[in-house]
C-alpha positions in Angstrom: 107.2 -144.0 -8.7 108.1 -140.2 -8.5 107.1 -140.2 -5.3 109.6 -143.4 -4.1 112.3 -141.9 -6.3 112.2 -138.5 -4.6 112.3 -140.6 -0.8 115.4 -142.2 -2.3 117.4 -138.8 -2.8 116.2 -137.3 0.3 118.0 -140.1 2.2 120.7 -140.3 0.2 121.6 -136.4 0.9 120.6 -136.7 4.7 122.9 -140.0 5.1 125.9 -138.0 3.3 125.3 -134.9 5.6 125.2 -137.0 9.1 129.0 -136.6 9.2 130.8 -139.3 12.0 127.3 -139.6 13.7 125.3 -142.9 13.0 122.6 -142.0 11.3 119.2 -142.8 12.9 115.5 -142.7 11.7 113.0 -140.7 14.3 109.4 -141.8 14.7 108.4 -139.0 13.0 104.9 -137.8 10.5 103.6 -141.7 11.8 99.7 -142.0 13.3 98.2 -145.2 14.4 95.0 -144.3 12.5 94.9 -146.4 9.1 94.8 -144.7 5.6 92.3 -146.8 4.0 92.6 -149.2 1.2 93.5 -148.0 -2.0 94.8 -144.3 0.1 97.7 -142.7 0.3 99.5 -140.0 2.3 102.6 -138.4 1.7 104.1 -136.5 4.4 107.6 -134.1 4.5 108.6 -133.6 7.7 111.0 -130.1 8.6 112.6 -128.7 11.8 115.4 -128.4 14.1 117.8 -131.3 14.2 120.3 -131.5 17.4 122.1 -134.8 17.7 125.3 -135.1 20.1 127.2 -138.8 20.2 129.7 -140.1 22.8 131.9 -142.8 21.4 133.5 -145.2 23.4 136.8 -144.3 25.8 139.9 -145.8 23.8 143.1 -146.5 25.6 146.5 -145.9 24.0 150.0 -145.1 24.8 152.2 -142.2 23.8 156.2 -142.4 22.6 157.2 -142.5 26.6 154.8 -145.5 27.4 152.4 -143.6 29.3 148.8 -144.4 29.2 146.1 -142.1 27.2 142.3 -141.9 26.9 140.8 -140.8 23.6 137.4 -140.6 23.9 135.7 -139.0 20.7 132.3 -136.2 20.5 130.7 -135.4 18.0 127.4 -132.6 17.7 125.2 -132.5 14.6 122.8 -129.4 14.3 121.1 -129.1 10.8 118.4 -125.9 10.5 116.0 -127.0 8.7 116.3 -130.9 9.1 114.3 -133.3 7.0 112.5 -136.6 6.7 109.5 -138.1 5.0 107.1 -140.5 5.1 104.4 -142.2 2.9 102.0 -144.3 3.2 99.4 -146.7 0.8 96.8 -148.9 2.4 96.6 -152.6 1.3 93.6 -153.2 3.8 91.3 -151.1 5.7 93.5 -152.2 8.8 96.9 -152.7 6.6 99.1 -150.6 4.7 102.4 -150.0 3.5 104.7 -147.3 5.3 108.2 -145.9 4.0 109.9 -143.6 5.5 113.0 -142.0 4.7 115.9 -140.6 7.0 119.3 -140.2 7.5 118.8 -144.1 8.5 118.0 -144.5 4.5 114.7 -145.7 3.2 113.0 -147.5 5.7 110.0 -150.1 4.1 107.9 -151.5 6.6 104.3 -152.6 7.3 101.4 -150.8 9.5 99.2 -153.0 11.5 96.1 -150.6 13.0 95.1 -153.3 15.7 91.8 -151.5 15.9 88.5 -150.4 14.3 87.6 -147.9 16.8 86.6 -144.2 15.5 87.9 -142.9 18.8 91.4 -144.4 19.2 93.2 -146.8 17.4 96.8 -148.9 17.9 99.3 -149.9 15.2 102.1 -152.0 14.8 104.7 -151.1 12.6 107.8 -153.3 12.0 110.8 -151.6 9.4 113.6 -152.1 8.4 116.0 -149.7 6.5 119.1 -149.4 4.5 121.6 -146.6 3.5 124.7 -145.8 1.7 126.4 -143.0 1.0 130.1 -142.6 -0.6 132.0 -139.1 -0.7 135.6 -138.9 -2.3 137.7 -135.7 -2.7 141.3 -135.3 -4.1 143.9 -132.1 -5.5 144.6 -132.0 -8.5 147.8 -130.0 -9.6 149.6 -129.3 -12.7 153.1 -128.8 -13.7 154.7 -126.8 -15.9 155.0 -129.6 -18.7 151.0 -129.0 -18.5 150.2 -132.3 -17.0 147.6 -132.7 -14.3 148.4 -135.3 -11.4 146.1 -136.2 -8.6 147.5 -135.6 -5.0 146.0 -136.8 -1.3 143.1 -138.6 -2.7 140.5 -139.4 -0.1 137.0 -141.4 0.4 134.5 -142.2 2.8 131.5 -144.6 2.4 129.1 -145.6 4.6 126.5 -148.6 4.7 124.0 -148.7 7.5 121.6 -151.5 8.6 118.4 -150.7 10.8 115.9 -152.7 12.0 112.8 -153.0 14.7 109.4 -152.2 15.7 107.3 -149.2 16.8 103.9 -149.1 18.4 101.7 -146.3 17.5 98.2 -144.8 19.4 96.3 -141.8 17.7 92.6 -140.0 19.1 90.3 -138.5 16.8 91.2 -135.5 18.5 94.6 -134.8 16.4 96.7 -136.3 19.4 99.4 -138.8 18.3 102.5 -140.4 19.8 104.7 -143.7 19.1 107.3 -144.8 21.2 110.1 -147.7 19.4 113.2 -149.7 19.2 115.5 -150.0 16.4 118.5 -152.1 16.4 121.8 -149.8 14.2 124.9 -151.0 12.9 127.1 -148.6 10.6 130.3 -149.6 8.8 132.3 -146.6 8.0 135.1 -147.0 5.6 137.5 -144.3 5.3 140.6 -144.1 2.6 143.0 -141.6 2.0 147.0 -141.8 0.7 150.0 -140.5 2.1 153.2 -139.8 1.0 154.3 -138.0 -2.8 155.5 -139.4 -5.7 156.6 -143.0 -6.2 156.5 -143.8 -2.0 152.9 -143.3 -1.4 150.9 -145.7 1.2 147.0 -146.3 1.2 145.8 -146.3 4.8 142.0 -147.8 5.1 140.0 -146.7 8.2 137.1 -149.4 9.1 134.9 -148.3 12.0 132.2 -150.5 12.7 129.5 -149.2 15.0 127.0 -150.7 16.8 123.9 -149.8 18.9 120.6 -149.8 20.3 118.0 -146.8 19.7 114.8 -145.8 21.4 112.6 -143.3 20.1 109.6 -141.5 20.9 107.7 -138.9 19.4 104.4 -136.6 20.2 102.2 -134.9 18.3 98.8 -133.4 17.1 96.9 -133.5 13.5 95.5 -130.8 12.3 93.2 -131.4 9.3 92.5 -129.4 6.4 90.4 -131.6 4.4 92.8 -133.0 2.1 96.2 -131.6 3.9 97.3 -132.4 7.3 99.6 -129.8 9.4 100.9 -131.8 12.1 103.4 -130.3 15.2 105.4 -132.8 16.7 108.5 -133.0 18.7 110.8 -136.5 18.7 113.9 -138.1 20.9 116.1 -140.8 21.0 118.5 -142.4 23.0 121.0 -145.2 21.8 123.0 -146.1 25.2 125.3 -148.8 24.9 127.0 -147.5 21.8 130.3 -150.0 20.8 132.4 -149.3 18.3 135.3 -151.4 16.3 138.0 -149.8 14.8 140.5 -151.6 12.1 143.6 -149.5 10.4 145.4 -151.0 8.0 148.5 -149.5 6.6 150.6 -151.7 4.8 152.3 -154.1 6.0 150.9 -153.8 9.4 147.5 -153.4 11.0 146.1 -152.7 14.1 142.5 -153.3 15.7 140.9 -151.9 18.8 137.3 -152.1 20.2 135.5 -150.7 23.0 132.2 -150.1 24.6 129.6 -147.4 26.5 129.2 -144.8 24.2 125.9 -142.8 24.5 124.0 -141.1 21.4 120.6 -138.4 21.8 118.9 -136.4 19.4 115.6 -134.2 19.9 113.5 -133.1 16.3 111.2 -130.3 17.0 109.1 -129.2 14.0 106.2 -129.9 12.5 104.9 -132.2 9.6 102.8 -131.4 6.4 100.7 -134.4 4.6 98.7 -134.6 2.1 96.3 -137.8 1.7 94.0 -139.2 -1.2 90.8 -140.6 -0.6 90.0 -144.1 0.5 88.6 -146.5 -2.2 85.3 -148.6 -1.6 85.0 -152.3 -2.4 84.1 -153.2 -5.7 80.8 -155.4 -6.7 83.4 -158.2 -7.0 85.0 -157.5 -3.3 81.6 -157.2 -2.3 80.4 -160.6 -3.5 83.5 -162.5 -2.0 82.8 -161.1 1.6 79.4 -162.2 1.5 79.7 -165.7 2.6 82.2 -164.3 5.3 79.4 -162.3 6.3 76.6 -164.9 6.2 78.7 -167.6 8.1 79.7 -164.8 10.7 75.8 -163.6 10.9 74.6 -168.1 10.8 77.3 -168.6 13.9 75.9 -165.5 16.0 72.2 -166.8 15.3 73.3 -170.2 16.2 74.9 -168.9 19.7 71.3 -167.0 19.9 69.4 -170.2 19.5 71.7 -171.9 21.8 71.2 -169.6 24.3 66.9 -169.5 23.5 66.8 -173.3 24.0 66.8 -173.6 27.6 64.6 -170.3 28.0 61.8 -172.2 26.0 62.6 -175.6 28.0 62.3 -173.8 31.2 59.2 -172.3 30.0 58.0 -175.5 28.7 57.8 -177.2 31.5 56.7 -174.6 33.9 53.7 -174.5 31.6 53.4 -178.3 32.1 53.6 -177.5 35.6 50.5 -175.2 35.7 48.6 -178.2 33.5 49.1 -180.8 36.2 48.2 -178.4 39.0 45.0 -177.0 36.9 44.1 -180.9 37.1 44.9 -181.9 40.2 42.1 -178.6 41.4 40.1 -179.8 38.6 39.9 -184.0 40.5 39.6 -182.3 44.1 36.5 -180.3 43.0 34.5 -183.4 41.2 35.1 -185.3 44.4 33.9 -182.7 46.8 30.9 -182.3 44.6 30.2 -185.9 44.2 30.1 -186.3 48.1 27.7 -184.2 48.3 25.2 -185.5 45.8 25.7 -189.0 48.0 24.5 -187.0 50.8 
């Protein structure tokens, strides 16, 4: 509980600090090598964060009528950068993964495809949700001693993330992952203009859209219990389209456009620390056996099948060396009977 109330915060304070960017969740502290049943790891993640975003080209027109291009950048460097991840194992081969990121907290499930002690694939569908909400005003007061509130602003922000990443670990230490996550991110910004009894609220809704691909390398290092893992992610989200609605009473005005281009690179390194794997109870034990036993009677059925026509063919060719033994057997009686008639 501590442990999924801590991941909370952490994305709650990296979604606030993602400024106009859309946040995005990095394939980051994740191996393809399962945790065990009854396991779990936690893993914190720290490094350089770079992230750069193109929106869309806008056109508008100035007071003359002439055309005009407004086409928006933004660059996001955060030193040191977090996310998190933690994982519990339903299954030998199944296991729960949350991971938390500027994205929000991001449940999902982790398939290991495998058995293998040498290399193993994983599946691992997510999704993930965030919201974050910052509000600022001034607050000044007269000389009757009364405090009033002045340019009052907010700024929330919901995002929606969803999609799948495949996973591949070695018993080496080498990891990587590769992914796609579909993003949308609805910005609403507020503030007031005007003093005293003419004041308008003007409302902001940008409504971002886009499509993220990730990828992410890495090596475990193992120190019995604790893992020290350096890694290095990307991501690209071409295609950006954005939506933008102001409304400021009694008009409003709406605009959309398309191509804006997103990248981010993580370098850093991961620190986990996992609990041991629990064995099957007596109970477990008893409810697999007649798994076991009608895996083990179809492989000695397939065995038998495949002994049959051995012992046919031997059978007969046994049979065969009979008949001939007799046939030798008549051809010598007759050759010495002749002779006794002679």
């Amino acid at each position: 509980m501590r442990s999924s109330l801590w991941l909370l915060g952490l994305a709650v304070t990296a979604g606030l600090s993602t400024g106009c960017l859309v946040p995005r969740s990095m394939t980051l502290g994740q191996m393809a090598a399962p945790v065990g049943r009854g396991a779990m790891e936690v893993g914190v993640f720290t490094g350089v964060q770079y992230a750069t975003q193109t929106d869309p080209p806008f056109t508008t027109q100035d007071a003359s009528g002439g055309t005009l291009t407004n086409q928006k950048k933004n660059v996001a460097f955060a030193l040191p950068g977090a996310e998190a991840n933690l994982q519990y194992g339903f299954t030998d081969q199944v296991g729960l993964n949350v991971h938390a990121s500027p994205a929000g907290v991001q449940p999902g499930v982790k398939w290991t495809l495998n058995t293998s002690r040498v290399a193993n694939v994983a599946l691992l569908p997510a999704v993930a949700f965030g919201y974050g909400s910052v509000g600022s005003a001034l607050y000044t007061a007269g000389a009757d001693g009364v405090q009033r509130e002045n340019s009052p602003t907010s700024n929330t922000s919901f995002t929606f993330l969803g999609g799948l990443k495949v996973l591949v670990s070695h018993r080496s230490g080498f990891y990587a992952g590769v992914g796609y996550d579909f993003t949308i991110n609805r910005s609403l910004s507020s503030y007031v203009i005007g003093t005293g009894n003419v004041q308008d609220k003007v409302d902001t809704l940008t409504i971002t859209t886009g499509h993220q691909i990730s990828a992410a390398v890495g090596l475990d290092i193992a120190f019995g219990m604790v893992h020290l893992r350096p890694e290095v992610a990307f991501a690209v989200t071409p295609g950006l389209a954005t939506s933008v609605t102001v409304r400021q009473p009694p008009n409003e005005t709406n605009a959309s456009a398309g191509g804006g281009f997103g990248f981010a690179i993580f370098p850093g390194f991961s620190i986990a620390v996992d609990s041991p794997r629990r064995e099957k109870t007596a109970q477990e034990e008893e409810e697999e056996a007649p798994k076991k036993r009608r895996r083990g009677d179809d492989d000695d059925e397939d065995e038998d099948d495949d002994e049959a026509p051995a012992k046919r063919r031997s059978k007969r060719g046994s049979d065969d060396e009979d008949e001939g033994g007799d046939d030798e057997g008549g051809s010598s009686r007759k050759r010495r009977s002749a002779d006794d008639d002679e």
